[in-house]
N, C-alpha and C positions, 0 to 999 in steps of 0.2 A: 504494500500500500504506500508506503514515504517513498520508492522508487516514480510513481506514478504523480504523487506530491510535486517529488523534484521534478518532475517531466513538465507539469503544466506551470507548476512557478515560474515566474521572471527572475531573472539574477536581480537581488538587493528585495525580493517580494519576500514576505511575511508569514509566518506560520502560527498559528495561534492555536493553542491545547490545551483541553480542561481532562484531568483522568483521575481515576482512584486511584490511589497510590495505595502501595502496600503499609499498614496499621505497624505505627510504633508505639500507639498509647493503649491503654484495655477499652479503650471508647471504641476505637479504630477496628481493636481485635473482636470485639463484639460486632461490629458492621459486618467483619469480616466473616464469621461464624454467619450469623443472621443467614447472607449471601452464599452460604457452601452449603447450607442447608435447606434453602427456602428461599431456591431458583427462580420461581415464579416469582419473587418480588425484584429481584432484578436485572431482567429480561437479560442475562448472560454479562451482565457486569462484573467484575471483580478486579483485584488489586493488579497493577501493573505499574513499572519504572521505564518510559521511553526516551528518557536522556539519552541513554545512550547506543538507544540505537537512532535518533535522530544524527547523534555526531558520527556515529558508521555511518550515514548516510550522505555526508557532507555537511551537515546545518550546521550553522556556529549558534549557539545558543543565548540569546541576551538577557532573557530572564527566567528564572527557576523559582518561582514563589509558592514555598506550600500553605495549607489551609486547613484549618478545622473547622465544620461546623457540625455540629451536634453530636459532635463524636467521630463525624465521616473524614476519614483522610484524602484530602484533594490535592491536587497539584496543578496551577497553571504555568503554561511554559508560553515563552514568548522563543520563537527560533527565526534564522533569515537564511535566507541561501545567496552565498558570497557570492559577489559580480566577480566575472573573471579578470584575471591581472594580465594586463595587455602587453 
């Protein structure tokens, strides 16, 4: 999928990502439970880290900002795809 990202991006265009990250707090670990068990509440959600496979991917990364709300571990990532060096 970030192959096809890069494909249609413009050098210096934008990537913006909101994802569950994997639970470092017992709030988090509870979502996460909830989730491994009780599939139908989230339609195939669960904890994942795309940092770094965005920078396999080329993106340089400008922001990594995580989040809690009500316990749920989020993570938004701000990413670009470098203009090439002429």
């Amino acid at each position: 999928m970030l192959g096809e990202i890069w494909r249609v991006l413009e050098p210096a265009g934008v990537l913006f990502t909101v994802y569950m990250a994997p639970p470092c707090r017992s709030g988090g670990r509870l979502w996460a439970w909830i989730f491994d068990r009780l599939t139908f509440l989230s339609n195939g959600c669960y904890p994942v880290t795309i940092t770094t496979h965005l920078i396999q991917n080329g993106f340089r990364i400008l922001k990594d900002v995580p989040a809690i709300r009500l316990g749920f571990p989020a993570r938004y990532n701000v990413s670009e795809k470098p203009t090439p060096v002429a």
